[in-house]
Structures are given as C-alpha cells and as structure tokens.
C-alpha positions in Angstrom: 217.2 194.8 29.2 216.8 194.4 32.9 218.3 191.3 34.2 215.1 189.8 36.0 213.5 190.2 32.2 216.5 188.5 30.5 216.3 185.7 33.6 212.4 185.0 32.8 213.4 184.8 29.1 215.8 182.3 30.1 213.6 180.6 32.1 211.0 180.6 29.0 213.5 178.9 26.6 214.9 176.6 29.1 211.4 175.3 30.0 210.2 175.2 25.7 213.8 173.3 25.0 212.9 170.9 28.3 209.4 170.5 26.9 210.4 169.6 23.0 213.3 167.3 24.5 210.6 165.5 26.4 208.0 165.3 23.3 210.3 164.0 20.9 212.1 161.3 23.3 208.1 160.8 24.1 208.4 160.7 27.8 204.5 161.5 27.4 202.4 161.9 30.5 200.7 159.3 31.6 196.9 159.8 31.6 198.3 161.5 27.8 199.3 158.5 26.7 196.5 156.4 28.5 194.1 158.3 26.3 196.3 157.6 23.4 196.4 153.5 23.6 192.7 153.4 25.0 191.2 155.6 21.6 193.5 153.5 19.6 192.8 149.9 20.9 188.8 151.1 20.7 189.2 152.3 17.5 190.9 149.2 15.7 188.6 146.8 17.8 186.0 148.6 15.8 187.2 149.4 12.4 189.3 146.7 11.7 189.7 144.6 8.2 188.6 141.0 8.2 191.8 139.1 7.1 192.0 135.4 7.1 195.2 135.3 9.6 193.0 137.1 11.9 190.4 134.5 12.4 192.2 132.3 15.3 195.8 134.0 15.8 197.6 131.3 15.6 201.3 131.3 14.9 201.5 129.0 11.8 199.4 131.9 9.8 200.3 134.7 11.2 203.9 133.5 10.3 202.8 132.9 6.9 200.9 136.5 6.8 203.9 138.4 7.9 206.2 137.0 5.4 203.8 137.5 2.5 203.0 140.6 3.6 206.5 142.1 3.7 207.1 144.7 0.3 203.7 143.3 -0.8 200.1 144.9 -0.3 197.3 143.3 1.8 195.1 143.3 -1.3 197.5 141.1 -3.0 198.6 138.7 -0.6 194.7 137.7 0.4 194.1 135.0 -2.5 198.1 133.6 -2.3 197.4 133.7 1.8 194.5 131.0 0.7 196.0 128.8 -1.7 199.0 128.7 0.6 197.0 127.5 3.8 194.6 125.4 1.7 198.1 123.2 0.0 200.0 123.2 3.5 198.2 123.6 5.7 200.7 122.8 9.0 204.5 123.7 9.5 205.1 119.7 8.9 203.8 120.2 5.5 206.3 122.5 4.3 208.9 121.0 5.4 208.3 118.1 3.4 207.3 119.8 0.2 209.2 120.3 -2.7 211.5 123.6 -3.5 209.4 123.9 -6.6 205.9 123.3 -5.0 207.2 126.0 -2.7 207.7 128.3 -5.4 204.5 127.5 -7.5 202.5 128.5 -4.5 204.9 132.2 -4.5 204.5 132.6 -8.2 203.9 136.2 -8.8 204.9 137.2 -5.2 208.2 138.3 -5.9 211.2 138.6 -3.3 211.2 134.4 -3.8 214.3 134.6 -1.2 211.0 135.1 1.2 210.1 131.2 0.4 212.9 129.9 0.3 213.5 131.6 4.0 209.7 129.7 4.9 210.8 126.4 3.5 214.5 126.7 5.6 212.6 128.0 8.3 209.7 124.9 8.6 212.3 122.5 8.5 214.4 124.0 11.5 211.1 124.0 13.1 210.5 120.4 12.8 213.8 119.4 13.8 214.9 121.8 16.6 210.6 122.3 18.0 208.6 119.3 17.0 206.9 120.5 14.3 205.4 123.2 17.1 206.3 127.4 16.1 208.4 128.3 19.1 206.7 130.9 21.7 210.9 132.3 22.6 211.4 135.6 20.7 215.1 134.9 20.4 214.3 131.2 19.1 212.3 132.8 16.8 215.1 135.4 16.3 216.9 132.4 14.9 214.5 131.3 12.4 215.7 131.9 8.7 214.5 135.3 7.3 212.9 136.5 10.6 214.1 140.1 12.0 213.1 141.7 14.9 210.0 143.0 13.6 208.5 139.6 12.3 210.1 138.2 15.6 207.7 140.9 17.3 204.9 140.7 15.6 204.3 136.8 16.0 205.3 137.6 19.7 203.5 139.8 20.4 199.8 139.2 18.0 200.2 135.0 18.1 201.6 134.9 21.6 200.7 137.7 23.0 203.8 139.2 24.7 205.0 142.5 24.9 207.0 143.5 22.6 206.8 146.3 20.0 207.2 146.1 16.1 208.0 148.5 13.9 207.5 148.3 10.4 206.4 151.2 7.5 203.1 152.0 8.5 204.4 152.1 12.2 207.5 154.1 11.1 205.2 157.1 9.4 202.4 156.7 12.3 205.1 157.7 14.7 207.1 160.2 12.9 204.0 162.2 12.0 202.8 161.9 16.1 206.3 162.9 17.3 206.3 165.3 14.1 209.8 164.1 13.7 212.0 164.9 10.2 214.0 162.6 10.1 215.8 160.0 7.9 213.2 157.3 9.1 215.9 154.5 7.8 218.2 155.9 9.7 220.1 154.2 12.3 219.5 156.6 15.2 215.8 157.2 13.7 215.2 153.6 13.8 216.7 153.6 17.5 214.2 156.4 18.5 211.5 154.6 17.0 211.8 151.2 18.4 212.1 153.3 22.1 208.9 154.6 21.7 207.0 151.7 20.2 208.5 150.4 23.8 207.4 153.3 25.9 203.9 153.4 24.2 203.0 149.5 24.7 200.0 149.0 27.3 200.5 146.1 29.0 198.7 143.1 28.3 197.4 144.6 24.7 200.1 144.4 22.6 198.4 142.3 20.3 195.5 144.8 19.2 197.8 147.8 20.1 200.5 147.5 17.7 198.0 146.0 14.9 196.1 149.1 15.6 199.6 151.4 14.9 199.5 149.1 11.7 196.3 149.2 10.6 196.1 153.2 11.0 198.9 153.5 8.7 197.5 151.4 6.4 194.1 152.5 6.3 193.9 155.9 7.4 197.7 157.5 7.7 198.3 157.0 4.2 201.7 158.5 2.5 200.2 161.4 0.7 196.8 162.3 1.3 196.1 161.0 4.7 192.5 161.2 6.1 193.6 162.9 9.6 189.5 164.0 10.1 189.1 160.1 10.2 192.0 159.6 12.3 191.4 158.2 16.2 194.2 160.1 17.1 194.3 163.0 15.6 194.3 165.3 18.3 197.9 164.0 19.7 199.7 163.7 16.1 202.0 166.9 16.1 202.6 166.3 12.3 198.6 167.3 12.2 198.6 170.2 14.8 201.9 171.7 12.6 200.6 171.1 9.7 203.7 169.0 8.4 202.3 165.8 7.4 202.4 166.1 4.0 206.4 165.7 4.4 206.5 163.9 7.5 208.0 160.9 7.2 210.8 162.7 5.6 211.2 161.4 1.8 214.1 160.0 0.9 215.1 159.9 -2.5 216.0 156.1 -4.2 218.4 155.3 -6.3 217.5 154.5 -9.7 217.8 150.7 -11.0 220.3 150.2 -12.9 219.6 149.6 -16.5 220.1 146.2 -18.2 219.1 144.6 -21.5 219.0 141.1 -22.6 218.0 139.0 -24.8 215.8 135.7 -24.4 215.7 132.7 -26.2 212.5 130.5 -26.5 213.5 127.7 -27.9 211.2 125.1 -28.8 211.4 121.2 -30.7 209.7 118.6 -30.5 206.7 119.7 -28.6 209.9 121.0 -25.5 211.1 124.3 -24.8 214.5 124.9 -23.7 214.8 126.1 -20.1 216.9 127.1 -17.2 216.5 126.6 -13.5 219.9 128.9 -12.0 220.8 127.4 -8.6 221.9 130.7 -7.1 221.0 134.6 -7.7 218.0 136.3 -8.5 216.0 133.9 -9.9 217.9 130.8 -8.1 215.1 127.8 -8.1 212.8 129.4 -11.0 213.0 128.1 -14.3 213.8 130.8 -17.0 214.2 131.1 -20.7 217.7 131.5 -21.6 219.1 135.1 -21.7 222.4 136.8 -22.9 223.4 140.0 -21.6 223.6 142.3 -24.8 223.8 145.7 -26.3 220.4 147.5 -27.7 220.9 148.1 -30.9 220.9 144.0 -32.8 220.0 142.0 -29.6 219.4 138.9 -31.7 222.6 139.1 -33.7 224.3 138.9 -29.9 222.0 135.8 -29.2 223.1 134.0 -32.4 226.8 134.5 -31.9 226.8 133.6 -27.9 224.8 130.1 -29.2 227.3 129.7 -31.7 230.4 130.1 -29.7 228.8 127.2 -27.6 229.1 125.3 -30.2 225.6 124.6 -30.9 223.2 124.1 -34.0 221.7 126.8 -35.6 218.2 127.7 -34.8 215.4 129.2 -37.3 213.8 132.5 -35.8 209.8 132.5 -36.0 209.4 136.0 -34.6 210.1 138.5 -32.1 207.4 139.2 -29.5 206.8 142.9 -28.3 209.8 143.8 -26.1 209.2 143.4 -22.1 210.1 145.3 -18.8 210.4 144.3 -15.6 211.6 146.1 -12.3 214.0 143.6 -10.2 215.2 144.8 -6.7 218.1 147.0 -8.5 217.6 146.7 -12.1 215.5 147.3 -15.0 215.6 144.9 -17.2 214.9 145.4 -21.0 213.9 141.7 -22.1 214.3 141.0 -26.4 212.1 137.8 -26.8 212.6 135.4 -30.0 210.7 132.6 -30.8 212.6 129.9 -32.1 212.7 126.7 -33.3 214.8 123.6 -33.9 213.9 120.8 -36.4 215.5 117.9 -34.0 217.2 117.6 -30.2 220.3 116.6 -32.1 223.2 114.0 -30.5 225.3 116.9 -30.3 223.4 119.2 -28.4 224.4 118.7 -25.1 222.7 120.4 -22.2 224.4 122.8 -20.0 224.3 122.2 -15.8 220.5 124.0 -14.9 219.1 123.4 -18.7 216.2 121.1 -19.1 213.9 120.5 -22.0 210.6 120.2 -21.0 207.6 119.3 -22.4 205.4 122.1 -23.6 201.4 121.1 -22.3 203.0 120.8 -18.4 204.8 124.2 -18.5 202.3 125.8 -16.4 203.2 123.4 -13.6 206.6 125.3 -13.1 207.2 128.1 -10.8 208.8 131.1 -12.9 209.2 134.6 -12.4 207.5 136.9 -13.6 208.7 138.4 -16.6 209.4 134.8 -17.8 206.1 134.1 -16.7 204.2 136.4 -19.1 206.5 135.0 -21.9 205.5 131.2 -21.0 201.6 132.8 -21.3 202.9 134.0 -24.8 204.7 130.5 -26.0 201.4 128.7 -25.2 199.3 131.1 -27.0 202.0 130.6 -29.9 201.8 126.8 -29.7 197.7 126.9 -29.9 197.7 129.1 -33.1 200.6 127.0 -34.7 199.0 123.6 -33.4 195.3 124.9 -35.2 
C-alpha cells in the first residue's frame, strides 16, 4: 500500500479513536449539549408527575421523599409520604417523637435503618441548626444516613445549587446516552458518571434538570422495554442509535440470599402474646415473635427443646399456620409459625432482656416487620374465632 494511503488511514483511525474518546468522557459540543438540557428541562416541565414533595420544594419533604424513596417505588412511598407529613409534620417533631412512633409510621417500608437514620438525623438538626435543614452540602454531608446523592439532591431541588446526583434511573439514562458497557457499580463507572452529571448541569436549572434525568428513567427509560419513540432525547442516546439498549446498563448478576429457616413461637396467655423487641440487627427496635434458628425437617421439635433448655414451662400447641417467606437484604427466610398457648404467666417464668408480654387488643399499635406483621394479622384473626 502506498504510504500516503496508509498515512490517511492513519489519519482515519486517529481521528474515530479521538472522536469516541471525546464521546464517552462526554466532552459534548456545546450547542449539542445546549439542545440536550433545553429538550430535557421542556420536556419534564411538561410531562411531569404530581407528587406531594413537589408542591413547595421545601427541604423538610424533600428530605423525607428522598429517604423513602431510596430501594422503594414512587407508587409506594405516596400514601406513607402523607401519613408521615400529616403526624410530623416539622423536623422539631421528629426529634421528639418516640423510636417506636417512628417506626409505626415506617411499617411496611422496609430498610428501617432508613428511620432510624431520620430520627438521628432531626435531632442533630435541632441541636447543631435550630430546628432549620441546613442549606451547606457538606453539613448536610454530615447528617446520618445522607450520601452524596441525597446530599445533592436536597442541594440542588430544595436549594437550588448546582450540583449533580446520581442515582439508578440517572445511572441507566447515562450509560444508555454515552452507550457505555460497563459495570455501572463500579468504582471507575461511578467516577465517569458523577463527571458527566457535572459536565451536563445548566447553570441555574439543576433543580428541574436532574429531576428531569430522574424522571426519564423512571417513566420513560425503563430497564427492559423502554419507550425510546416517547423519549425527549432520543436522538442523542447512542444506546438508541446502536441499538444496544436492551443490555445497556450492563446487568450484573446478584448473589443469591442466603437460605435460612426458623421457627416462630406465638405464644399467647392470658389475653398477652409473648414478644421481642431486639436492640441491635435486622429487626433492632421492631417487636418480633420469638424465633429459633432450626433444621427443616421437625422445626417444632427444635422450638420445644430450645424453650426447654431455658428452663421454661411447657407450652400446648394449637396449630401450625401455613409456612411464610420473606426476602431480607441477604437472606431468605423460611418462617415455621405455631400457635401456642400457656394456661398461666407462671412465678417462674422470667422474661429474658427485649421480651415483653403484651396485651393482645393493642398489638396493632406496635411497629413490626413484615413477616411478623402478617403473622400478628393471623394471631388476631385467631383470637376473634377463639373469642366467638
């Protein structure tokens, strides 16, 4: 080949590998990404949902709204969003409440370490900010169970400042723009992305703009299936022009809970029902049946000699409820339920630390999780058929 041809093919590759470098660090030009942020900011002033923490922007609720709405759907968090504001409705007021009003309000929310982080959090702000939700990003940096993207987006959609967030439906609305496979939990990923949420931000609009990059991920750029002929910005995703969005963001695969079974012991005498309320772990602050780690194959059998070796009376099995599961962060737990009852809260039954007995017709009043929520529902249902 002649050398001026294999100079001009050099020339070719040096200017597509200059070209890609620039797309992917998103050094985009300037009237590009103009047209980018101005079709975006029209698009979500016009399609936008009508959520309640949208109403005034102000940083109590939008606070609130950020923490609910982290591993949790919008869908879901609506109705716990307005029983929250309606029973506190100020920072002052959740300082002051109780841990298990707190919880009560969470029930059914999951990831309670969330709450408890809200609780901590109100009363730093009372004593450190006069009861007012600091406007500093690093102040708010400080704030119990706040990271940089809850940090950014009260910045930037209470206070208006800009900074940039990124969160799931930011992370897949960039990767499928830059087309980028990639690990999108990765450390260098999560670098990349934060850099170009930065680059992208118009000035002034960071409040619309990165609700917009959330809002098209949530209501358009969907993980499978997205509606790209509804998309605003269709015509700059590269994902879309490669045809690559169907595994863009890259999928990466989860580890599998791990397995556990237990059994649980609802205890009930004299109108009470034996419960728990652990002060650390999982389910630390939530009141619980009792359970025992056990085997599969005679659950109950494994109940009956754990109570024994704690030297305690013997108690009469009604029945056994349909079995339960229930998906914790990293387990799957296999829940054996047994009804049972003592004929008297002897002398010698002495409670352990966390055990309670509490009265059966104000058990709703207790925050519980889940699982042990649906088996309260069952006890109660149990107590009305006994009682008629």
């Amino acid at each position: 080949m002649p050398d001026e041809h294999i100079d001009q093919y050099l020339d070719f590759f040096s200017l597509f590998f200059l070209l890609s470098d620039s797309f992917v660090s998103q050094k985009m030009l300037p009237i590009e990404l103009s047209q980018l942020q101005n079709t975006l900011l029209t698009w979500f002033a016009e399609h936008q949902r009508d959520l309640p923490w949208r109403k005034n922007y102000k940083a109590y609720g939008v606070w609130i709204s950020e923490m609910m709405l982290q591993q949790t759907r919008v869908a879901t968090v609506l109705d716990y969003y307005d029983r929250w504001m309606r029973a506190l409705p100020s920072i002052p007021s959740v300082a002051t409440a109780e841990e298990g009003t707190i919880f009560k309000l969470w029930e059914g929310l999951g990831y309670y370490a969330r709450a408890r982080n809200i609780h901590r959090a109100a009363k730093q702000i009372c004593e450190q900010h006069a009861g007012e939700f600091p406007n500093d990003y690093e102040a708010i940096r400080q704030l119990p169970g706040i990271g940089p993207y809850t940090a950014g987006a009260i910045t930037s959609i209470a206070f208006e400042q800009d900074r940039p967030i990124v969160d799931g439906n930011v992370i897949r609305v960039l990767c499928r723009l830059l087309n980028l496979d990639a690990d999108p939990k990765a450390g260098s990923t999560q670098k990349k992305l934060w850099q170009v949420a930065t680059d992208w931000l118009p000035k002034g609009r960071a409040r619309n703009f990165n609700q917009g990059l959330m809002e098209l991920g949530a209501t358009v750029c969907y993980i499978q299936q997205p509606s790209c002929l509804l998309c605003p910005i269709q015509p700059h995703c590269q994902a879309y022009i490669h045809q690559t969005t169907a595994k863009i963001p890259r999928r990466v695969q989860r580890k599998a809970p791990t397995p556990v079974t237990k059994a649980v012991l609802v205890l009930v005498c004299e109108n009470k029902v034996l419960l728990r309320r652990p002060e650390q772990g999982l389910m630390q602050g939530l009141w619980a049946f009792p359970e025992t780690l056990v085997k599969e194959e005679e659950p109950l059998v494994e109940l009956q000699a754990e109570w024994q070796r704690r030297n305690r009376p013997n108690f009469q099995l009604q029945t056994n409820w349909p079995t339960l599961t229930h998906v914790y962060t990293t387990f799957l737990a296999t829940l054996h339920p047994f009804y049972c009852t003592l004929t008297s809260i002897q002398d010698d039954f002495t409670l352990e630390a966390e055990e309670q007995w509490h009265p059966l017709p104000s058990l709703q009043k207790l925050a519980m999780a889940k699982a042990h929520g649906r088996l309260r529902q069952s006890l109660l249902n149990q107590n009305d058929q006994d009682s008629s």
